[in-house]
C-alpha positions as CSV (number, residue, x, y, z in Angstrom):
1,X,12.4,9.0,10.4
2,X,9.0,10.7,11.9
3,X,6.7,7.9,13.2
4,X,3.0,8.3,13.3
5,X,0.4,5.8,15.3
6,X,-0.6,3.0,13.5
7,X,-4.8,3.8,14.7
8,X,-5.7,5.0,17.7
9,X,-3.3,4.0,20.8
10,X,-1.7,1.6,18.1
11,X,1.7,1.1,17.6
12,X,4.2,4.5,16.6
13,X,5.5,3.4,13.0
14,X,8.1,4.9,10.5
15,X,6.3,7.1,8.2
16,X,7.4,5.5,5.4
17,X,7.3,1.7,5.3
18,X,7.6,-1.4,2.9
19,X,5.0,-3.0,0.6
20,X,6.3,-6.5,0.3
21,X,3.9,-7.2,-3.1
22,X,7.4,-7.5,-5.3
23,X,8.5,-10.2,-3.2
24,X,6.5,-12.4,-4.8
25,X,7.1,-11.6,-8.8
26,X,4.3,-9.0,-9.4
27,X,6.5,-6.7,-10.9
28,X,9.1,-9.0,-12.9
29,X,11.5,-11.6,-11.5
30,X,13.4,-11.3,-8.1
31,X,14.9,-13.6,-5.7
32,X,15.3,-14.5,-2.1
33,X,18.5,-12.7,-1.6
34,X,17.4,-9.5,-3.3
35,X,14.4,-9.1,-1.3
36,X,16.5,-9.8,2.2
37,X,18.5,-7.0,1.1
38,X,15.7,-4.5,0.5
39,X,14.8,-5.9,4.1
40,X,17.9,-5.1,5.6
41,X,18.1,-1.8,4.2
42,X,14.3,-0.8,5.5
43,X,15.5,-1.9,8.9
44,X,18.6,0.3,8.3
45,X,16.7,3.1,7.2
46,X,14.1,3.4,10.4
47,X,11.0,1.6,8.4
48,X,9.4,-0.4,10.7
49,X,5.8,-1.4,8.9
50,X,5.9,-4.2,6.1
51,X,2.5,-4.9,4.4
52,X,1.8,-8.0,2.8
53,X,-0.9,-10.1,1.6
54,X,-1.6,-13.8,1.2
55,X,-1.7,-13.5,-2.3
56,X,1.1,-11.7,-3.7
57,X,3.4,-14.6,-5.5
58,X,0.5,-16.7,-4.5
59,X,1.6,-16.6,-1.0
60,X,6.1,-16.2,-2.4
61,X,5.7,-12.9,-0.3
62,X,5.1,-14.1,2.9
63,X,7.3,-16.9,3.0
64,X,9.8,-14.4,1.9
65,X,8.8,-12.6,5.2
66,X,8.5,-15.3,7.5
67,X,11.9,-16.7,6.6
68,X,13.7,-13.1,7.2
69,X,12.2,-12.7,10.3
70,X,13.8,-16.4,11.5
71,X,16.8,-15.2,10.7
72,X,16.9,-11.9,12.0
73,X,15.7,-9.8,15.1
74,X,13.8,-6.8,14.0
75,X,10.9,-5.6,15.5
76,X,8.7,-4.7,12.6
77,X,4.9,-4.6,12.8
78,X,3.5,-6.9,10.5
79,X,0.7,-6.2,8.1
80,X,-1.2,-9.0,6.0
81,X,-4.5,-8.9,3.8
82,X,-6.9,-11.7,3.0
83,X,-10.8,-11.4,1.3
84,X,-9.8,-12.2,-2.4
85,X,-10.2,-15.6,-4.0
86,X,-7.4,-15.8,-6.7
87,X,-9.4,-17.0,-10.0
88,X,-10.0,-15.5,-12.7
89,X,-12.2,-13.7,-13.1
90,X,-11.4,-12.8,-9.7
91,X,-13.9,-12.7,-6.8
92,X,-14.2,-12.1,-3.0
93,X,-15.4,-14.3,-0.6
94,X,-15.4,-12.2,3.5
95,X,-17.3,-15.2,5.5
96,X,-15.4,-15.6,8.8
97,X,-15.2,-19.4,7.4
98,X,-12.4,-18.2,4.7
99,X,-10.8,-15.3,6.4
100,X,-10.3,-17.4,9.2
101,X,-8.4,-20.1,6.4
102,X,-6.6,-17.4,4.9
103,X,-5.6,-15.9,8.5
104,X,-4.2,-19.1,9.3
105,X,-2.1,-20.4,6.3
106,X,-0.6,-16.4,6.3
107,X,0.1,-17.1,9.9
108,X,1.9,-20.1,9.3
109,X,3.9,-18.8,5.9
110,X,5.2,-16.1,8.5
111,X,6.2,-18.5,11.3
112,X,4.1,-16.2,13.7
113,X,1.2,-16.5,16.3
114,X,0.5,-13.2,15.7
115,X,0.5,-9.9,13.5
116,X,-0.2,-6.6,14.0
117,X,-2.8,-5.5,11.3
118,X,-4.9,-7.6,9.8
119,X,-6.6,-5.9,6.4
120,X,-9.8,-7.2,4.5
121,X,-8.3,-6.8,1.1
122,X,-11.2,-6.5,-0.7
123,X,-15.0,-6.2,0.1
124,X,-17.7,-8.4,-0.7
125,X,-20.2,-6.3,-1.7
126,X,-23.2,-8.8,-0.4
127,X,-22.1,-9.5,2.5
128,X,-22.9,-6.6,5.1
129,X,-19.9,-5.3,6.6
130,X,-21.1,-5.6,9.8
131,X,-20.9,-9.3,9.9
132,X,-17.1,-8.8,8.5
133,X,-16.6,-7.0,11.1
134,X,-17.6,-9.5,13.9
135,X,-15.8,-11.7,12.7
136,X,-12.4,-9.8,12.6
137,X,-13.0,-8.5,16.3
138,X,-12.7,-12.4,17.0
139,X,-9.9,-13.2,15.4
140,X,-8.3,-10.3,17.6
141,X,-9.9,-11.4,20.4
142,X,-8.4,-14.5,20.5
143,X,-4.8,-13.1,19.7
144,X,-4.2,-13.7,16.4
145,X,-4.4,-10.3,15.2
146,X,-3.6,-6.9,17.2
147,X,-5.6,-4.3,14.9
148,X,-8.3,-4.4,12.0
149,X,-7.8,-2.4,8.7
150,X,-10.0,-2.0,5.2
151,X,-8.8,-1.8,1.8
152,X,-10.0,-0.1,-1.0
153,X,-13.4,0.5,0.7
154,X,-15.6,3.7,0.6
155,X,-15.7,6.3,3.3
156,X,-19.8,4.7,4.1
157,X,-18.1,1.4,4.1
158,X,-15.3,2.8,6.9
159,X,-18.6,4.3,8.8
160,X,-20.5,1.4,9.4
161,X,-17.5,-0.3,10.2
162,X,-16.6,1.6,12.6
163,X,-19.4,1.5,14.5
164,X,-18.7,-2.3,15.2
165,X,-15.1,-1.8,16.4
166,X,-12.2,0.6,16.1
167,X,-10.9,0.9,12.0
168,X,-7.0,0.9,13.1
169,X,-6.2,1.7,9.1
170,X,-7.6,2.2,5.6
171,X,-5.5,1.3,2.7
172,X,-6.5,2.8,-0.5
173,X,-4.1,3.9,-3.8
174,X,-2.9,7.5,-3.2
175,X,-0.2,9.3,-5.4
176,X,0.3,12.4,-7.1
177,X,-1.8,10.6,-10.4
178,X,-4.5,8.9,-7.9
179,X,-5.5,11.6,-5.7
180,X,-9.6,9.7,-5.6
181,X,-9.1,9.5,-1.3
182,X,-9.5,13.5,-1.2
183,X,-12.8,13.1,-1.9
184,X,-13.8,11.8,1.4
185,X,-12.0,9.1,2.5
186,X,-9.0,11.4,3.9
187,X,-11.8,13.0,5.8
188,X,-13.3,9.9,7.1
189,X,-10.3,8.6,8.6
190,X,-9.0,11.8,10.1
191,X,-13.1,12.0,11.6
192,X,-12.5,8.5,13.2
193,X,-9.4,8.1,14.5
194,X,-7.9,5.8,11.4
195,X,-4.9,5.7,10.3
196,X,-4.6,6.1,5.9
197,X,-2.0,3.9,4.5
198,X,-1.5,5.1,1.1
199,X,-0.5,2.0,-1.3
200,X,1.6,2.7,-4.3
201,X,2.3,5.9,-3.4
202,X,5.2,6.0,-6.5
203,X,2.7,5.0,-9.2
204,X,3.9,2.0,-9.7
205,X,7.1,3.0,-10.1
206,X,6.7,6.1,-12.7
207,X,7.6,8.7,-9.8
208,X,11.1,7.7,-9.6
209,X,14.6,8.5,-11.4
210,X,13.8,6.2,-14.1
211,X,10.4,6.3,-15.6
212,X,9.5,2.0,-16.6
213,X,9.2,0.9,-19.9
214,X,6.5,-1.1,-20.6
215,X,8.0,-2.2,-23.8
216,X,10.6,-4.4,-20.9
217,X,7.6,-6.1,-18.9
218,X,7.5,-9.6,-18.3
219,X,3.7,-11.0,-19.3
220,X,3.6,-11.7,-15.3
221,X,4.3,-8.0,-14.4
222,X,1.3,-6.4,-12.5
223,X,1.7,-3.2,-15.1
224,X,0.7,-4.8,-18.6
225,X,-3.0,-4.6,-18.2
226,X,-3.0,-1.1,-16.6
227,X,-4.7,1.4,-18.9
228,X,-1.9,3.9,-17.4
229,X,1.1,1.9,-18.8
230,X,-0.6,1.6,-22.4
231,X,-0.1,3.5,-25.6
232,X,-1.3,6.5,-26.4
233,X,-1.9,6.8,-22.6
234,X,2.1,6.0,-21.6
235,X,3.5,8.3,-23.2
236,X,0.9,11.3,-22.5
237,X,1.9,9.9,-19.0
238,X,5.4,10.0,-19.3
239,X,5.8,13.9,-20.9
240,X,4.1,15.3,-18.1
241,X,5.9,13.5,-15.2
242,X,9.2,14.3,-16.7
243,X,8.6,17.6,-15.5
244,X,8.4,16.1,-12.2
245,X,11.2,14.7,-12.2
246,X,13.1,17.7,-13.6
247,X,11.3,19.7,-10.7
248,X,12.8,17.3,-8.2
249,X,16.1,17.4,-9.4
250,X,16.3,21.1,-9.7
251,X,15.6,21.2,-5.8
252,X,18.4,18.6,-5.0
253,X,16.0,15.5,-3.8
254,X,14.7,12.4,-5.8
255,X,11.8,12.5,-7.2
256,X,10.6,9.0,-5.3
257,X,11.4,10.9,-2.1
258,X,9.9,14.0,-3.3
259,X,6.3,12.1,-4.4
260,X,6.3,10.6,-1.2
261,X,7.0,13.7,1.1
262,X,3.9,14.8,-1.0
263,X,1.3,12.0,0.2
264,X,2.9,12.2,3.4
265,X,2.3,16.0,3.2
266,X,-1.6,16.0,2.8
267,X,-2.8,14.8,6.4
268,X,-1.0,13.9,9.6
269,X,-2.5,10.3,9.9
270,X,-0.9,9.2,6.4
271,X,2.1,6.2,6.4
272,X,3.2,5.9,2.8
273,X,4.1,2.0,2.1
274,X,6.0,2.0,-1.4
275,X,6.9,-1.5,-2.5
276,X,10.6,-2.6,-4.3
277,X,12.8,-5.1,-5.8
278,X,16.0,-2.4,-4.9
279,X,18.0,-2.2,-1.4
280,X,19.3,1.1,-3.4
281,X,15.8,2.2,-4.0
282,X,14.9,1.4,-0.1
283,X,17.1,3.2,1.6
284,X,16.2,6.3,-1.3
285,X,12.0,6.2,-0.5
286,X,13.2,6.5,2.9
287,X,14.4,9.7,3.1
288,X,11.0,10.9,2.4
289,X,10.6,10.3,6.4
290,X,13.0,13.2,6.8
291,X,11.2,15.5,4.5
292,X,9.0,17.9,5.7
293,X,6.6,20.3,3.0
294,X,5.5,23.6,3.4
295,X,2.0,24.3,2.2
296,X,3.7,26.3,-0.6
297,X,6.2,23.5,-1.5
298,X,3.0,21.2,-1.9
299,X,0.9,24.2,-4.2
300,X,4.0,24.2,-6.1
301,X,4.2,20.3,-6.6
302,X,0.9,20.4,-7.8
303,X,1.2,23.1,-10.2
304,X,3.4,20.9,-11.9
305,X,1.2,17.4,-12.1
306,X,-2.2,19.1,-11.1
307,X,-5.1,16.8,-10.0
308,X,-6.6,15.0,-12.7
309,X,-3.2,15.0,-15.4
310,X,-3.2,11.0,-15.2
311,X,-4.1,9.6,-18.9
312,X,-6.4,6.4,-18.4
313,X,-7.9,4.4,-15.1
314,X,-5.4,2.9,-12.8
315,X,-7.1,-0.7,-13.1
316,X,-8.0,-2.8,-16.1
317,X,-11.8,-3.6,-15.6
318,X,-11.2,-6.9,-14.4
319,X,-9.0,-5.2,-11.4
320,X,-11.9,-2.9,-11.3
321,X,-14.9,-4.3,-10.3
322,X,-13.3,-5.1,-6.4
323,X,-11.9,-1.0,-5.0
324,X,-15.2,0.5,-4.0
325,X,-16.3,3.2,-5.7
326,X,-17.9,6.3,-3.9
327,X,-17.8,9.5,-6.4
C-alpha cells in the first residue's frame, strides 16, 4: 500500500486506513469478534491508521480498540477525537478542563499512555481557537498525545490554528457526493503542511457493491436522519450512483476501491479512513492503496457523478449546527 506522512515529519501511514465509528453500533449491530476480524484484516492488508473517537458506542469503540491491541502486536498509529458533549440537542464544550477528561477516560478505554493524533472533534464556536490550541500543545507536551488534528473546521479556523502550533491533520467528510473541502480547505492544508484525512470517503456506504437500504435500518443506525438516505432524495441518489457502480465494474475494480482511489486522487497529502462492520469489505477498500488515477481516469469518474449530483444535505440539522461552515 503507498503511505503518506501523517503531518509534517509525522509518522508514514497506509493511505487507506480504518474508521473504527462501527465498532460501536452507529451503523446497526456488530460484535466483538466481527470487529477483531475487520482488525486483523486491516493489519493484513498494510492499513496502519485507526481513527476513533470517545464517543462512538458511547465509548464501545475504544474498548473495542484497546482490548485488540492487548491481545495483539501491531503497530498501528492511533487516532482519537474528543470536544462533543453527547446530549441532545448536542453541544460542544473545548475548555482544556473537559478535553483533558475526555483525553484521559479514551486513554484508559485504550489501555495506552499515549496516542498518536489527538483530533478536536468539533469546535466550539465561542471559545477562540487559540486557547484550544494551548491547551492541546500541553497535553502533547506532557506525552499523552504525539500530534494535534481539527475536525470539521474551516480553512480560517485551520489558519489561526496553526499559527499556535503545527495542524498535523484536518478531518473533514470528502466523497464523490461531498466534494465542500475543494473549496479551500484542500488548499489550506496543502499551504500548511497538514495532512487531510477524508472521513466517509464511501458515503456511508452507498459507493460500494451493494447500495443500503434504508428501509433495513435499525432506529440506532447513524443513516435514518440523513436527508441523503430519505425518500424522494434516496432514490434520486441511488439512479445516479448506479452508474457508478456499473462504471466500476466495466473497468474490473470495485466500486468502494474505485471511490476511494478518487479521494485519494485529488491531492498528495489525502489518507482516506473508510469505516466497516466487514473483514471482506476491509481487505476490498484496501486495494484502493494500490490504485493509482490518471488525471483522465479522474475527469472521467467525474463525468459520471459530477460535483453537486448529491440529492439533500449530508446532516440532519441537528448534526448540522457543529461542521463549520465556510462557503
Amino acid at each position: 500500500m503507498q503511505k503518506r506522512a501523517l503531518g509534517n515529519g509525522g509518522p508514514q501511514v497506509g493511505v487507506v486506513g480504518l474508521g473504527c465509528m462501527s465498532f460501536g453500533g452507529d451503523y446497526g449491530a456488530t460484535s466483538e469478534a466481527e470487529s477483531f476480524a475487520v482488525l486483523d484484516a486491516a493489519a493484513e492488508s498494510g492499513v496502519t491508521m485507526l481513527d476513533i473517537a470517545n464517543i462512538y458506542g458511547k465509548g464501545v469503540s475504544e474498548e473495542t480498540v484497546g482490548k485488540y491491541l492487548s491481545t495483539r502486536n501491531h503497530p498501528f498509529v492511533i487516532a482519537t477525537k474528543a470536544g462533543i458533549v453527547p446530549v441532545s440537542p448536542r453541544r460542544y464544550d473545548n475548555s482544556a478542563a473537559y478535553l483533558r477528561e475526555c483525553l484521559e477516560a479514551s486513554l484508559k478505554r485504550l489501555k495506552r499512555d499515549h496516542v498518536e493524533l489527538f483530533y478536536l472533534h468539533r469546535r466550539e464556536a465561542e471559545r477562540p481557537i487559540e486557547e484550544v490550541m494551548e491547551a492541546m500543545v500541553r497535553f502533547k507536551e506532557e506525552g499523552k498525545i504525539g500530534a494535534i488534528g481539527l475536525s470539521e473546521v474551516a480553512p480560517s479556523t485551520l489558519e489561526r490554528a496553526s499559527a499556535v502550533h503545527p495542524v498535523a491533520a484536518v478531518q473533514n467528510e470528502y466523497s464523490l457526493w461531498t466534494r465542500l473541502p475543494e473549496l479551500g480547505m484542500l488548499q489550506a492544508c496543502q499551504r500548511l503542511g497538514t495532512t487531510f484525512v477524508a472521513f466517509s470517503p464511501l458515503g456511508r456506504g452507498v459507493f460500494t457493491s451493494k447500495m443500503p437500504d434504508p428501509a433495513a435500518f435499525s432506529p440506532a443506525d447513524f443513516r435514518v436522519t440523513s436527508p441523503r438516505f430519505t425518500e424522494p432524495n434516496f432514490s434520486h441518489n441511488a439512479a445516479r450512483i448506479a452508474r457508478f457502480r456499473a462504471f466500476a465494474q466495466a473497468r474490473g475494480v470495485s466500486p468502494a476501491a474505485l471511490a476511494l482511489a478518487w479521494v485519494l486522487a485529488k491531492a498528495p497529502n489525502i489518507i482516506a479512513i473508510p469505516g466497516t462492520r466487514s473483514a471482506a469489505h476491509m481487505s476490498e477498500n484496501a486495494l484502493a492503496g494500490d490504485i493509482v488515477l490518471t488525471p483522465a481516469d479522474v475527469a472521467e469518474i467525474e463525468d459520471v457523478l459530477p460535483v453537486g449530483f448529491a440529492h439533500g444535505d449530508r446532516y440532519s440539522d441537528e448534526r448540522a449546527i457543529g461542521p463549520e461552515r465556510y462557503c
